[in-house]
C-alpha positions in Angstrom: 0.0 0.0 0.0 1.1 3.5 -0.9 1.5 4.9 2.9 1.1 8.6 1.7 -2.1 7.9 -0.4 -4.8 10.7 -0.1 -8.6 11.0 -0.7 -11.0 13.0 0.0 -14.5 12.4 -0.2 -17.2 15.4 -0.3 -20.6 16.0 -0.6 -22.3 12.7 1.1 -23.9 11.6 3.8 -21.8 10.3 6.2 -22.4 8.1 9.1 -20.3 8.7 12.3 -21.3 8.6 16.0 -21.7 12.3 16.2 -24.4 12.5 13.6 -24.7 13.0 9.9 -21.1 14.8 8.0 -20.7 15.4 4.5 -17.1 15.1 3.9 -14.5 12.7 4.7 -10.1 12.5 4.1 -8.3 9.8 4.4 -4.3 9.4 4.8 -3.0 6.1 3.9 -4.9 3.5 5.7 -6.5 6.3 8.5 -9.5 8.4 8.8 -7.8 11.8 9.0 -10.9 14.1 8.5 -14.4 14.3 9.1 -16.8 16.8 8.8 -18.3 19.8 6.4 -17.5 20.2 2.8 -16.5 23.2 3.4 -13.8 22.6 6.4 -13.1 19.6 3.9 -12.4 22.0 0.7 -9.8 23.9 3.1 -7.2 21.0 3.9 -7.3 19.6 0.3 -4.9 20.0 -1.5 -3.0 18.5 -4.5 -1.8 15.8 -3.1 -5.6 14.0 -2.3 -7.4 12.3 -5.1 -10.9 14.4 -4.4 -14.7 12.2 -5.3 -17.6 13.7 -5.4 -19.9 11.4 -3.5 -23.0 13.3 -5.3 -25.2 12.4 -2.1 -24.1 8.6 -1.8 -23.8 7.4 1.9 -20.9 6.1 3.3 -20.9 3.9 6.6 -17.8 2.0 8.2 -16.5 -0.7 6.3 -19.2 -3.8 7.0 -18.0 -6.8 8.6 -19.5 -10.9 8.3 -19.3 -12.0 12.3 -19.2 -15.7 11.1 -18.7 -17.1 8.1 -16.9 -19.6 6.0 -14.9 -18.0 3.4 -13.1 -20.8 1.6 -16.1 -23.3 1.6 -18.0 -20.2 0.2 -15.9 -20.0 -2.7 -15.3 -23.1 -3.5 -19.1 -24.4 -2.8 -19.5 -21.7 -5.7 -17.3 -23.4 -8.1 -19.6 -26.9 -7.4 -22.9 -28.2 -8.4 -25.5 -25.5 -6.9 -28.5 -27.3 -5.8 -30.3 -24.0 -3.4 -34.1 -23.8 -4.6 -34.4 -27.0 -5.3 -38.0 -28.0 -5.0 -38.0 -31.6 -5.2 -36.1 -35.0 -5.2 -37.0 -34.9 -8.5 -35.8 -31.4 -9.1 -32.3 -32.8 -7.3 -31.9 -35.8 -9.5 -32.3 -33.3 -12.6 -29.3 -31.2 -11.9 -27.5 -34.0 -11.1 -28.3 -35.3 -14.0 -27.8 -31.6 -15.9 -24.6 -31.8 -14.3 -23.2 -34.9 -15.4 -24.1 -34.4 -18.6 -23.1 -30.5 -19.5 -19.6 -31.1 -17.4 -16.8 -32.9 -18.4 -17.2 -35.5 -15.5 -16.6 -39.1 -16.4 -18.1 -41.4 -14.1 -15.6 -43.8 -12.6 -14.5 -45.0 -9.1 -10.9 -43.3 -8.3 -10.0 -40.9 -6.0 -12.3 -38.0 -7.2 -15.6 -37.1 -5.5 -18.7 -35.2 -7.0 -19.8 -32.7 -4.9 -22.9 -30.2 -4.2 -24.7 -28.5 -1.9 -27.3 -26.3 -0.9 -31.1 -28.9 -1.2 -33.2 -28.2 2.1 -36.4 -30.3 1.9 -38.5 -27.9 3.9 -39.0 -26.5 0.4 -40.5 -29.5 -1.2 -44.2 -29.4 -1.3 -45.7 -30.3 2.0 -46.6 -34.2 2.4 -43.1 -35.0 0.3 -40.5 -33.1 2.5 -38.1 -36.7 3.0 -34.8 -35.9 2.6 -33.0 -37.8 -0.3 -31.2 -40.9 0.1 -28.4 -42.9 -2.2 -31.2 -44.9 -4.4 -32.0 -41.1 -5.8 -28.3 -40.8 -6.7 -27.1 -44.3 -7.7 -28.7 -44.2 -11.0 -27.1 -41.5 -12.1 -23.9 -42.3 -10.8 -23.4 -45.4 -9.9 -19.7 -45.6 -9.8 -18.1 -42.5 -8.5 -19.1 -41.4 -4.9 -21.2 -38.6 -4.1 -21.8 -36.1 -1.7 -24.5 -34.1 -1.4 -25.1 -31.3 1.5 -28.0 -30.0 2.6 -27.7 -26.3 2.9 -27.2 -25.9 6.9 -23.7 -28.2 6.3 -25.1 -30.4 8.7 -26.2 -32.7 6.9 -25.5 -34.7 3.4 -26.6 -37.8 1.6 -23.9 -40.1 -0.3 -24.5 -42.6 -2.4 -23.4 -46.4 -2.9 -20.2 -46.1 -3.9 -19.6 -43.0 -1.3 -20.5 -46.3 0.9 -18.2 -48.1 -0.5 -15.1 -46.1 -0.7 -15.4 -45.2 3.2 -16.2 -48.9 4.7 -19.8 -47.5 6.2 -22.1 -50.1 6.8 -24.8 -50.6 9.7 -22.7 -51.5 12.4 -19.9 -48.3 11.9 -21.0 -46.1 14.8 -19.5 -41.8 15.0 -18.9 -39.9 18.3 -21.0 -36.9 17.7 -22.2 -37.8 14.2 -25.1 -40.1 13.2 -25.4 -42.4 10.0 -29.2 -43.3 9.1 -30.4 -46.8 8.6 -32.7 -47.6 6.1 -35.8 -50.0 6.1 -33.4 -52.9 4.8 -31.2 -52.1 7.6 -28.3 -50.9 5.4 -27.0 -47.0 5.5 -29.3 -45.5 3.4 -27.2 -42.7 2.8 -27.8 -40.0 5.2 -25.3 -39.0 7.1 -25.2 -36.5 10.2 -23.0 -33.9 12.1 -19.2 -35.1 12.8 -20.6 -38.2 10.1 -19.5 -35.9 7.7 -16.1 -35.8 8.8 -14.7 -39.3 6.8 -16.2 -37.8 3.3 -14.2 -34.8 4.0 -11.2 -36.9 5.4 -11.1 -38.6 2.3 -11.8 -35.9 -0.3 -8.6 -34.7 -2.0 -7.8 -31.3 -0.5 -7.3 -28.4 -2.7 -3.5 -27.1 -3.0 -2.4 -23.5 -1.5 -2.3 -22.6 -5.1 -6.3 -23.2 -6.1 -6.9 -21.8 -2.5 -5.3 -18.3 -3.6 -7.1 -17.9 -7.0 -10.5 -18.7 -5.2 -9.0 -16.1 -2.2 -8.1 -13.5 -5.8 -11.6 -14.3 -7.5 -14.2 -14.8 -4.8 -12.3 -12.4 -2.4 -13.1 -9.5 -5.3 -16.8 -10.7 -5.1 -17.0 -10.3 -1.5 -15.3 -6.8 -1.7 -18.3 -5.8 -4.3 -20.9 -6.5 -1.2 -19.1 -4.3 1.0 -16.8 -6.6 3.0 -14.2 -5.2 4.6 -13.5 -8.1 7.3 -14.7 -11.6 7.6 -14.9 -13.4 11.1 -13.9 -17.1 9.0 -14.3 -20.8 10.1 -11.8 -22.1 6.9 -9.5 -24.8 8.5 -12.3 -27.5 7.3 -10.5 -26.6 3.6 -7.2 -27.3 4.6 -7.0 -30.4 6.1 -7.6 -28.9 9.9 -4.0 -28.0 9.6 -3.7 -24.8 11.8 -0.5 -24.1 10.6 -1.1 -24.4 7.1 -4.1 -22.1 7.6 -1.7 -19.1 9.2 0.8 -19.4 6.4 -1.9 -19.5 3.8 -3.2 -16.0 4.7 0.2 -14.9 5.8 1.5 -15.1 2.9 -1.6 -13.6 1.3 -0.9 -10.9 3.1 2.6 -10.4 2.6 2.4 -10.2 -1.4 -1.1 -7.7 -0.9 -3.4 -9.8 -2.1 -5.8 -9.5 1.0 -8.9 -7.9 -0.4 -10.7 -8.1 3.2 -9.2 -8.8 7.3 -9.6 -11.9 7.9 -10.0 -12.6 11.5 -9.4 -16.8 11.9 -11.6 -18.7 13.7 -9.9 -22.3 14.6 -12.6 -25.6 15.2 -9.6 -27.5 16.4 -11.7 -30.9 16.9 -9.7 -32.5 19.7 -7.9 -31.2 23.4 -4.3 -33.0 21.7 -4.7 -30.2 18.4 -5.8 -27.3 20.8 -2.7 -27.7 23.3 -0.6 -27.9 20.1 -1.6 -24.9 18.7 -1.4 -23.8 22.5 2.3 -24.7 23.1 3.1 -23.4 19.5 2.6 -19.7 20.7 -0.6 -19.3 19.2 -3.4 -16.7 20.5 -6.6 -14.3 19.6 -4.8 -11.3 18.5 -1.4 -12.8 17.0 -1.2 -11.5 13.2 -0.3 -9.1 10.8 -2.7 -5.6 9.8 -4.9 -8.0 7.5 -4.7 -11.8 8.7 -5.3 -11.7 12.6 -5.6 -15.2 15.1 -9.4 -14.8 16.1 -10.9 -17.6 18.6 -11.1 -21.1 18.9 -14.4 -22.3 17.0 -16.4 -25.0 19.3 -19.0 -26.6 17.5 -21.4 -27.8 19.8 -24.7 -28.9 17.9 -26.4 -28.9 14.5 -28.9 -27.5 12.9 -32.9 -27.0 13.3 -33.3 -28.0 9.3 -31.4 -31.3 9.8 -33.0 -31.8 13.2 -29.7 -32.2 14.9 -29.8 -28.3 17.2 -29.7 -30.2 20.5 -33.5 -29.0 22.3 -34.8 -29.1 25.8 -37.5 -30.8 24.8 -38.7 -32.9 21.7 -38.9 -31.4 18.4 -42.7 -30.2 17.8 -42.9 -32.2 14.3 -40.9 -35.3 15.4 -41.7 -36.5 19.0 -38.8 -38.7 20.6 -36.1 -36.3 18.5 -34.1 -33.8 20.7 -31.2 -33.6 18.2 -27.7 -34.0 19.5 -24.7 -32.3 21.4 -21.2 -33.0 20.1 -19.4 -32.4 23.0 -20.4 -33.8 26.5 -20.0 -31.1 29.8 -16.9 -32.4 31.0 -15.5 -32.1 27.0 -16.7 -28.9 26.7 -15.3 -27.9 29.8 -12.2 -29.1 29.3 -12.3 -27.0 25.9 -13.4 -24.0 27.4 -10.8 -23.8 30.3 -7.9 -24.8 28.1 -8.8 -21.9 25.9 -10.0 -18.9 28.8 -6.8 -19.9 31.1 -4.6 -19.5 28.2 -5.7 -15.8 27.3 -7.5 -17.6 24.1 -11.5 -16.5 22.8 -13.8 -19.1 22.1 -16.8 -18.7 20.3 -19.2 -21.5 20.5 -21.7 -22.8 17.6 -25.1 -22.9 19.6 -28.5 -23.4 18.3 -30.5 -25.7 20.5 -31.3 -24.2 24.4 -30.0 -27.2 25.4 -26.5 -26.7 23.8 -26.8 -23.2 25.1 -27.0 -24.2 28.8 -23.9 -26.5 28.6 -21.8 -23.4 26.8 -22.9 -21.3 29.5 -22.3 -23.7 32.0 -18.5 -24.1 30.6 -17.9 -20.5 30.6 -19.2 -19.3 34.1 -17.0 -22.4 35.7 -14.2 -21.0 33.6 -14.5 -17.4 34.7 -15.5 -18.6 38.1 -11.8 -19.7 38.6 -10.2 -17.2 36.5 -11.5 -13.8 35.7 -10.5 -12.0 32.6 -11.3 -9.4 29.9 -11.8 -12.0 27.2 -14.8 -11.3 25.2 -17.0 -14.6 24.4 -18.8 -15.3 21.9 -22.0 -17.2 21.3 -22.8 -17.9 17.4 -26.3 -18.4 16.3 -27.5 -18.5 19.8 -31.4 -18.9 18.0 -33.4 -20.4 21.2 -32.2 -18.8 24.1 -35.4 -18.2 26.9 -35.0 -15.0 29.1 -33.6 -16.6 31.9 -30.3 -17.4 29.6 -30.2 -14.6 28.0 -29.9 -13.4 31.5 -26.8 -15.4 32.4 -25.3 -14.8 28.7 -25.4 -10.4 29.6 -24.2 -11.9 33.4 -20.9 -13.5 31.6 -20.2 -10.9 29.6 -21.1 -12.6 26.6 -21.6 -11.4 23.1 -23.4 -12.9 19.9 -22.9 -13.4 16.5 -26.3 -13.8 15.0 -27.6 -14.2 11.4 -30.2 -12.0 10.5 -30.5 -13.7 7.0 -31.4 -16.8 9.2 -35.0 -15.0 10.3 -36.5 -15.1 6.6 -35.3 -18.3 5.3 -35.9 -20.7 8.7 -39.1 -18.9 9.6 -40.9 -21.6 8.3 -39.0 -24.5 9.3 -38.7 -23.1 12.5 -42.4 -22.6 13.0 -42.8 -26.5 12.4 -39.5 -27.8 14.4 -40.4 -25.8 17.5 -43.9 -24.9 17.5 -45.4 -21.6 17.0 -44.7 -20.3 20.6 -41.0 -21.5 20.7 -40.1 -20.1 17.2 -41.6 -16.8 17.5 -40.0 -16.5 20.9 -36.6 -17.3 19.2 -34.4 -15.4 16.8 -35.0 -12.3 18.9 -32.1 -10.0 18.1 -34.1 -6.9 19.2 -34.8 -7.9 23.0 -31.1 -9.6 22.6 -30.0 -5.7 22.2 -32.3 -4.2 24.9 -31.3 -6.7 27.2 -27.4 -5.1 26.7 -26.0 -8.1 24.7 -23.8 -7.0 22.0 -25.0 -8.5 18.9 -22.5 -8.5 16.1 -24.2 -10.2 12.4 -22.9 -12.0 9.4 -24.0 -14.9 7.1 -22.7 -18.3 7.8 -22.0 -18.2 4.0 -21.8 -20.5 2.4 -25.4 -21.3 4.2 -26.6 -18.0 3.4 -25.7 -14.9 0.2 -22.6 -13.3 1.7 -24.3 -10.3 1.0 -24.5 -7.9 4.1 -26.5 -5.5 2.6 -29.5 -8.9 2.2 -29.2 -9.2 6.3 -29.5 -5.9 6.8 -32.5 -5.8 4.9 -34.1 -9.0 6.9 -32.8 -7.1 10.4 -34.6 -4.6 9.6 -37.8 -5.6 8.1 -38.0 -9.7 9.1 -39.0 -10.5 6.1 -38.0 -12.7 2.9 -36.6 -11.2 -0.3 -40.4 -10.8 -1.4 -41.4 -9.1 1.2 -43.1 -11.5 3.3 -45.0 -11.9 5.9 -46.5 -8.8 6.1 -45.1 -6.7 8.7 -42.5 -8.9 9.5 -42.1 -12.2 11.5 -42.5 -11.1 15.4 -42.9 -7.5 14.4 -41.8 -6.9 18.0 -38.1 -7.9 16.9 -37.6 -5.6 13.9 -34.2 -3.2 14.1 -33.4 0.5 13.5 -31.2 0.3 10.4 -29.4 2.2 12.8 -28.9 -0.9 14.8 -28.7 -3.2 12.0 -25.5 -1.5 10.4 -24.1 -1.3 14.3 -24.1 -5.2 14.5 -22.3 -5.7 10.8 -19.8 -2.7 12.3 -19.0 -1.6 15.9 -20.4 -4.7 17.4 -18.2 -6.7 15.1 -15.1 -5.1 16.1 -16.0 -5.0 19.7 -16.1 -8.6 19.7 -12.5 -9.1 18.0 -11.4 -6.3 20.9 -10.8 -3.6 18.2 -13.2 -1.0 18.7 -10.7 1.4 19.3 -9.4 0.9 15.3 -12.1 0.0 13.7 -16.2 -0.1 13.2 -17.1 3.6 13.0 -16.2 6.9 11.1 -13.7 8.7 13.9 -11.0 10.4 13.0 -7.8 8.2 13.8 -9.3 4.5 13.2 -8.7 2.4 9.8 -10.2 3.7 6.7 -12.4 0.6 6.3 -15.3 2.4 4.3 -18.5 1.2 2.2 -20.1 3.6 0.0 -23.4 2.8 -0.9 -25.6 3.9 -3.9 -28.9 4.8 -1.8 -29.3 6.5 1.1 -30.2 3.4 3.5 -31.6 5.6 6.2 -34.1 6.8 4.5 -35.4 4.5 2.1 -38.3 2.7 2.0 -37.2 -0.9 4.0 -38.5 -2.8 1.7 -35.6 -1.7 -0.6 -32.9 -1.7 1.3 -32.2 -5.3 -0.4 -31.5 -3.7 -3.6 -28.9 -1.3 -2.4 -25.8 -1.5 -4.6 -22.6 -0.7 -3.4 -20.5 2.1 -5.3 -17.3 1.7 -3.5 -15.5 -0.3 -0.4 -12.5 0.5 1.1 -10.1 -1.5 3.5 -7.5 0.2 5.4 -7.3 3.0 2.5 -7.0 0.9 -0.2 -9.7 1.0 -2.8 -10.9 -3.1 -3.1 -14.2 -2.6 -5.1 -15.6 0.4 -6.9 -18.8 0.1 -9.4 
């Protein structure tokens, strides 16, 4: 980066803390101005590159709490199966796929892979989820892996069966292989299940990983994206150091488009005091790769039934999903990781998971107290009474707005009308004190920001439903909104003092929108376009 860069921006609307300001200057990668157009016109000079804003809005640079970068990008290079409305409509772009693509089908080392069905939108009365005998038809030979879109789920087929020596009796700590009515596997597999197709799919090298880093990294830029909270050592063989050297060296040769703030799911105590002993910590990095928490995941999903509940799903008595981690595991996790000066932020859906994280964490600060700031992701179920504990401990959340729109359904039916409308509530979450930061769980969700600021806002789908929004009681200020994809974000990486709002001093993370956000009608905000984003001074995307 050019350290003596200068631009001024003038004749906007600018959102700071202090109110509404019309001009902005930057000096290499800081804010050093902001204010009138006028006191703006009297400190440029030649050196700045001037843009007229021409009433556009700028707002800090936006920020994805949780998300999973490199599976995004490379999901987006695979066969795309989101919207599908049918097993039928599944086998077709299979088929589509195998026909239009230059895939042979033959049993070696290479997998065909997809993702994104979810059969809660098949047409009610047909809602099973696919097996193998949908797949093995069409290819018989060379083994299969299908997701569904919560990642918590996927269906193989036969030769996927085969190749990893599954058969009725193989049994998965934390994970869950169905049995058909034969008694075989039919082919649905659950949770840490998952983990021997991704054990046994070729990894991609560091050098695909950087063109999908150059490529989708641009794309990411275009929505706005300034910083990504990312859960990526899944795409490189769990190997924490290979994961640090990766981005390292990203960084060192400036081809960072975006901070990346790592979030490690290191699956075992041994791994964790490794990258313990090695030296590693929240915080340790460069301007643009940064050592975030330790990722715990510590249930499912509602869509694949596997969110551990209190009580019995409301559309499948007997089912209360499952933990992956007992107390005494979780505890371990969680004291290794506080004691040690290292964040954890813990995948929690079910209220069920959510009282063991809790419990983990107020044992751990029970013995040692420190200024380490939590994190809950997801967090979807939580009654008062935890909510209570979570503000108690200090907590914070990274929630998905995006999440209220497309599981309102789903969730209606999993938990019954009562539970579900008394979950997903990001607005008493905020009045309660809780700091909410937001992102996407891409590649669950569109990476888009602006899309989850639009369902913050309004609760409602990209059309606009239901009418009023989903627990009306629960809509955000856009205000608000933009504060969780912002300050909230960098409060919970401990950086609110360098980034997260327009103040003179912090990083010149910037995205300029096309539309005034605050003023337009909610029902558009979806289809605000960015003009501009800016990371640490350095123009990434510009329209």
């Amino acid at each position: 980066m050019n350290n003596r860069q200068k631009l001024a921006f003038t004749g906007g609307k600018i959102y700071t803390p202090f109110g509404f300001k019309e001009a902005i200057l930057t000096e290499g990668e800081r804010i050093s101005f902001v204010g009138s157009s006028s006191d703006a016109e009297s400190l440029i000079n030649n050196e700045y590159e001037e843009i007229d804003l021409d009433g556009r809005t700028i707002i800090p640079g936006l920020c994805d709490s949780h998300v999973h970068f490199l599976a995004w990008a490379s999901n987006s290079e695979k066969l795309d199966l989101k919207g599908s409305k049918s097993i039928n409509d599944i086998r077709k772009k299979l088929s589509d796929f195998v026909r239009n693509s230059n895939y042979t089908d033959y049993a070696d080392d290479s997998w065909l892979e997809g993702r994104g069905w979810n059969q809660e939108l098949f047409d009610p009365g047909f809602q099973n989820m696919p097996t193998k005998h949908d797949i093995d038809d069409i290819v018989p030979n060379t083994p299969v892996v299908l997701s569904r879109v919560c990642g918590h789920v996927g269906v193989i087929n036969s030769a996927a069966i085969r190749k990893l020596g599954i058969n009725s009796d193989t049994s998965i700590s934390g994970g869950i292989i169905d049995i058909g009515t034969d008694g075989e596997p039919n082919g649905i597999i659950r949770e840490t299940a998952l983990e021997l197709v991704w054990n046994s799919i070729p990894s991609l090298d560091d050098n695909d990983l950087g063109i999908l880093l150059n490529k989708y990294g641009k794309i990411a830029a275009s929505y706005g994206l300034t910083t990504l909270n990312s859960d990526d050592l899944s795409k490189l063989n769990d190997d924490y150091n290979r994961a640090i050297n990766f981005y390292s060296k990203a960084e060192s040769e400036g081809k960072m488009p975006f901070r990346i703030r790592q979030q490690f799911l290191l699956r075992t105590h041994k791994l964790f005091r490794d990258f313990l002993a090695d030296g590693w910590r929240t915080g340790i990095g460069g301007r643009m790769y940064k050592i975030g928490p330790l990722k715990l995941l510590c249930d499912g999903s509602l869509g694949g039934r596997t969110a551990w509940l209190r009580e019995d799903y409301a559309d499948e008595p007997g089912a209360r999903g499952l933990p992956i981690h007992s107390q005494e595991d979780l505890d371990e996790f969680v004291w290794l990781a506080h004691s040690s000066g290292m964040q954890v932020a813990m995948h929690a859906i079910g209220d069920a998971t959510l009282d063991i994280c809790l419990n983990s964490i107020e044992k751990a600060k029970e013995f040692r107290k420190n200024s380490l700031r939590h994190i809950i992701v997801h967090c979807q179920t939580a009654d008062d009474e935890q909510l209570s504990r979570l503000k108690k401990l200090g907590l914070g959340a990274a929630v998905q707005p995006c999440f209220v729109p497309s599981d309102r359904e789903m969730a209606i039916r999993r938990l019954g009308n009562q539970k579900a409308s008394g979950s997903y509530r990001w607005k008493t979450m905020l009045d309660k004190g809780i700091i909410l930061s937001a992102g996407s769980d891409a590649p669950v969700e569109s990476i888009s920001p602006i899309l989850g600021i639009h369902a913050a806002v309004t609760r409602q789908d990209e059309n606009n439903r239901p009418y009023g929004g989903w627990v009306e009681s629960e809509r955000l200020t856009v205000a608000e909104a933009i504060n969780m994809y912002t300050w909230a974000s960098a409060w919970h990486a401990n950086e609110e003092n360098q980034r997260g709002e327009i103040v003179v001093g912090k990083l010149a993370d910037l995205t300029i929108l096309e539309d005034d956000i605050f003023t337009i009608a909610p029902e558009r905000i979806k289809n605000i376009n960015v003009s501009m984003t800016m990371c640490g001074g350095n123009v990434t995307y510009k329209r």
